[in-house]
N, C-alpha and C positions, 0 to 999 in steps of 0.2 A: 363086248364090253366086259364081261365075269370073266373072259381070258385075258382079259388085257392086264384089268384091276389084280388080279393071282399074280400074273409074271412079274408087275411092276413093284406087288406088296414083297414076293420071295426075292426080286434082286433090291431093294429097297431091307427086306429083313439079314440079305448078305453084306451089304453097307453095313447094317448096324451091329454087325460080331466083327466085322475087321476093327469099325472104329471104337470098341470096346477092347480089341486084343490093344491097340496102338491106345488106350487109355485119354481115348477123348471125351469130356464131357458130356454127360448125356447123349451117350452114343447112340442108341437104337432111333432118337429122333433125330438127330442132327447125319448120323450115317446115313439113314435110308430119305431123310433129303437131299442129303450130295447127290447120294444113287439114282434120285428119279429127277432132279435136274439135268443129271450128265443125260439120263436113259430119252427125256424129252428133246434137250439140244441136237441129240442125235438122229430121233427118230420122228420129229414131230412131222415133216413132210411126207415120214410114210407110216412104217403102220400104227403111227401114233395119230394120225391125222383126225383132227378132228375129237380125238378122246375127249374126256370131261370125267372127273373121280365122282363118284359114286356118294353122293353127298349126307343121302341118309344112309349107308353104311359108317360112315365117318361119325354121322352122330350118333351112333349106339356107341364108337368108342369113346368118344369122349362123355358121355353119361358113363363107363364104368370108371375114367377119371374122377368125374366129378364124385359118387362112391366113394374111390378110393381117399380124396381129399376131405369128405365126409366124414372119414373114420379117426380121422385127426381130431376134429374138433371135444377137445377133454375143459372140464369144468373150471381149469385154471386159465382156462384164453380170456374168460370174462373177469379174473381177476386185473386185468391189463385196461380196461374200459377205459380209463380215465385218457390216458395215453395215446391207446387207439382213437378216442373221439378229435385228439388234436390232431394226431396224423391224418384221418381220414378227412379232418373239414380242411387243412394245407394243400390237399390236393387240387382244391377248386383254382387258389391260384398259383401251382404247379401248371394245369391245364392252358388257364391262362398264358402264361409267360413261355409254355411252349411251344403252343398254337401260333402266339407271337410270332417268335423267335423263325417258324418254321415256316412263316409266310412269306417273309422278309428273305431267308434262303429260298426259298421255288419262283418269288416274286422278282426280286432284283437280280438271284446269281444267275438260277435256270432260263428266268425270261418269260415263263407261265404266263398265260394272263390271269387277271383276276379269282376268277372262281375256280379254275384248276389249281393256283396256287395254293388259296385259303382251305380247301378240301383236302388236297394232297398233305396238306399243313396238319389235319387233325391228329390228333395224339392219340385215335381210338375210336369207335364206330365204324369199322372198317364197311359195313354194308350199308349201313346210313348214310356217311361218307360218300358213296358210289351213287345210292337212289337221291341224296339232295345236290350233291354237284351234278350229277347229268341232268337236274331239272333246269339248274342256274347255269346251264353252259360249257360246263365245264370239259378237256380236253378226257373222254372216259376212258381210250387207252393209258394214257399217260398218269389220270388218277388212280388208276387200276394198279397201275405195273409200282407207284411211287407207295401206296398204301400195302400191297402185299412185302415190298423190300422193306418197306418198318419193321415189319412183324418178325421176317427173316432175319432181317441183321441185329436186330436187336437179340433174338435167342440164339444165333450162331456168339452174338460177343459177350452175350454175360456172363456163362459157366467159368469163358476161358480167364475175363477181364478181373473176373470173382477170386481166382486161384491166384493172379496175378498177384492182384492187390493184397490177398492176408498172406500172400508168399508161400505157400504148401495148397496142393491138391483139395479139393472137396467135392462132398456130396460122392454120385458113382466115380467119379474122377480118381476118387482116394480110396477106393474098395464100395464102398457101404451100398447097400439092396434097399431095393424099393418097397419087396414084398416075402414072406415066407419063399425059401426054397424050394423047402419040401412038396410032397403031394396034395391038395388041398382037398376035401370032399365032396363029393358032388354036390349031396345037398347046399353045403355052403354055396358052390358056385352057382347053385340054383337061385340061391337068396340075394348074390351077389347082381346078378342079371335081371331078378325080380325088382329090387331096390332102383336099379339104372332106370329098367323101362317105366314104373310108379313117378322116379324124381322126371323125368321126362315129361310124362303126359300131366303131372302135377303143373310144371312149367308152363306147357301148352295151355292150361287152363286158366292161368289167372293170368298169364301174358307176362311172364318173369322175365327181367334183363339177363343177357345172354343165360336162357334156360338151359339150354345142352348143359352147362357145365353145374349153375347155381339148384337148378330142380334136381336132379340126385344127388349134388352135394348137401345141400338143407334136409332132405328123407333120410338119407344115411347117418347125419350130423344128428336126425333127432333120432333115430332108432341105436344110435349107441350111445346116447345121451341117458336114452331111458334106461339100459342097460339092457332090455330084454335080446338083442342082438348083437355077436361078434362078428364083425365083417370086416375079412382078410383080405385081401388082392392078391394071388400069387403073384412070383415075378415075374413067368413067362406070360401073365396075360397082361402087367402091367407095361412090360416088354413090345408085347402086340401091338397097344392101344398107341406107342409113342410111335412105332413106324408108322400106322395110318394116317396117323398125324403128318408124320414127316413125307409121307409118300404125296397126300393129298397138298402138299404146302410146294412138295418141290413140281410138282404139273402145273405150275401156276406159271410157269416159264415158257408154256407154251403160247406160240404165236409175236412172241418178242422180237425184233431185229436185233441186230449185233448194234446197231448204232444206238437202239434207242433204248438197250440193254445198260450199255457202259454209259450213256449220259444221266441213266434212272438213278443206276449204284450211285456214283459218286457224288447224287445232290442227295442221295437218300443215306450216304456217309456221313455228309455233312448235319442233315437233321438229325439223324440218330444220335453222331455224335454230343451236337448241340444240348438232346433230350436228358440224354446217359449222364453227362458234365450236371446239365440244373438239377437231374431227380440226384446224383452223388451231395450236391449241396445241401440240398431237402433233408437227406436220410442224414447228413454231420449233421445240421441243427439240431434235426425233432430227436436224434438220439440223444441230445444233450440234457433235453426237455422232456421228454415223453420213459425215458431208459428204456426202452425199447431197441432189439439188436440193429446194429446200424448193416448186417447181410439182407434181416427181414425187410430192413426198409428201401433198403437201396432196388431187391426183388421188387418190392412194392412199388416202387417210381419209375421202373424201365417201361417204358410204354411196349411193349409187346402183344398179343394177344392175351383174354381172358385167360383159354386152355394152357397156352405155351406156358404163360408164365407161373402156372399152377404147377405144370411138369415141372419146371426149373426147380421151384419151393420145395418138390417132392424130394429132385435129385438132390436137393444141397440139404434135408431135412431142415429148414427156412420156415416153422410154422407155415401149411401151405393152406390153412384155411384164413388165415389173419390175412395172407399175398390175396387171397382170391375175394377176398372183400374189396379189400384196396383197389384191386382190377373193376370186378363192378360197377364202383362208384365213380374211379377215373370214368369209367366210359359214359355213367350216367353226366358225368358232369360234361364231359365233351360233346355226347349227342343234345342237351341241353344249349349250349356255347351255338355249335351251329345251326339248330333253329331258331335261335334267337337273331343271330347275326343274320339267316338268311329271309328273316323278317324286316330287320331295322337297318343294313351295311349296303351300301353298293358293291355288294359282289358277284351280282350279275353282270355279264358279258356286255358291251357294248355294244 
């Protein structure tokens, strides 16, 4: 398994310098997920057989993301409050109309039945999603394979859909670094690492919505708040942190068939795009209303995951502590959405 994890992370970290030479967004996550989808599709019948990534190694890196995003958080984000409160309560019925919208694709176009459709449909809770549709019946390969393509297609299409849209490159696309160059010191990286595993076991303890990322974001956010701490990221650790990401995202392709691959993509096209279109709407309003960037809100409204879409906020410097609120609360409101519905809906199985 610790040779598997090594080979998968160094051809997964070769992925993400090519696709940094050839100037792709957010390369080191989005390369070294090409890399360990291509390396899965290939080898899953043999000596990938049976793998699984290494899940609490996963979450140390995404606690020095959350860190890293922690060190964002500067005294003028709370001059924005007013604004932020309206965007953050719009999302409830963003939620809404997307869950909608995304039932109605898995339900009528896919042919789903009910409670794969409705789960497959969420816009977030990707593990609650999984533990409340397999209680209500739901198809669990199918929910599986249609909730991880969200997450994917979603961060494979923003950076690029991002550049599109304002016409000129951004974020690493267009040169800019994530973190100091240079050398960092040890001590620092001591403190850096202290801070992850504190915001971590902080999380563990009071039972924080997605902790990995929110518990050493909030520790880091108050410790350079207070000022007594500077805490840096180098690049090449925030480098690191994006292929584990990527590496653990692209394994998820294992055990997929070819048929049940390409009919996942293409209904999961379909929602995505559906999503991408209503959060685009959301973010022209509330930026009319709130003046608030319409880059940060549009980040704010991709239903992706918590992490990914914190990375994104990074790459595109997208305020990535205002993004990761936004993400939180989407998901409180969706894990919310489906307990309620799997309380009061018939969307259990016949």
């Amino acid at each position: 398994m610790i040779l598997l994890t090594a080979l998968l992370l160094a051809f997964g970290g070769f992925g993400g310098l090519m696709a940094q030479i050839a100037h792709v967004p957010m390369p080191f996550m989005l390369g070294s997920l090409a890399s360990a989808a291509i390396a899965t599709a290939l080898f899953q019948h043999g000596g990938l057989s049976g793998y699984r990534f290494p899940m609490k190694f996963r979450t140390g890196f995404i606690g020095l993301i959350g860190v890293m995003i922690g060190t964002q958080v500067q005294p003028h984000l709370f001059d924005e409050a007013a604004g932020l409160a309206l965007s953050i309560g719009a999302l409830a019925l963003f939620v809404v109309l997307a869950h909608g919208g995304n039932f109605v694709i898995f339900r009528k176009i896919g042919g789903y039945n009910p409670p794969t459709a409705f789960f497959a449909g969420a816009p977030g809770g990707l593990m609650e999603s999984l533990v409340m549709g397999e209680k209500a019946g739901a198809d669990l390969h199918l929910l599986t394979a249609q909730q991880f393509l969200r997450i994917i297609l979603v961060i494979s299409v923003m950076p690029t859909a991002l550049s599109l849209w304002l016409g000129h490159p951004v974020g690493s696309a267009a040169g800019a670094s994530l973190g100091p160059q240079g050398p960092v010191p040890l001590f620092a990286l001591l403190m850096i690492v202290l801070a992850a595993a504190g915001g971590l076991g902080l999380a563990k303890l009071v039972h924080l919505p997605a902790g990995q990322i929110t518990g050493p974001l909030l520790l880091s956010a108050a410790l350079t708040l207070s000022g007594l701490v500077d805490l840096h990221l180098p690049f090449w650790l925030i480098a690191v942190a994006q292929v584990v990401v990527g590496v653990s995202l692209g394994v998820r392709f294992a055990g997929m068939s070819a048929r049940m691959l390409g009919r996942s993509i293409w209904l999961s096209a379909l929602s995505v795009g559906w999503m991408l279109l209503l959060g685009a709407g959301f973010a022209v309003a509330l930026m009319q209303v709130t003046g608030l960037d319409f880059l940060v809100l549009m980040i704010s409204y991709s239903p992706g995951g918590v992490t990914e879409m914190s990375i994104i906020a990074l790459s595109l410097a997208a305020n990535p502590a205002l993004v990761s609120l936004h993400h939180v609360v989407r998901i409180l409101f969706t894990v919310s959405l489906m307990g309620l519905a799997e309380r009061l809906l018939p969307v259990r199985k016949a």
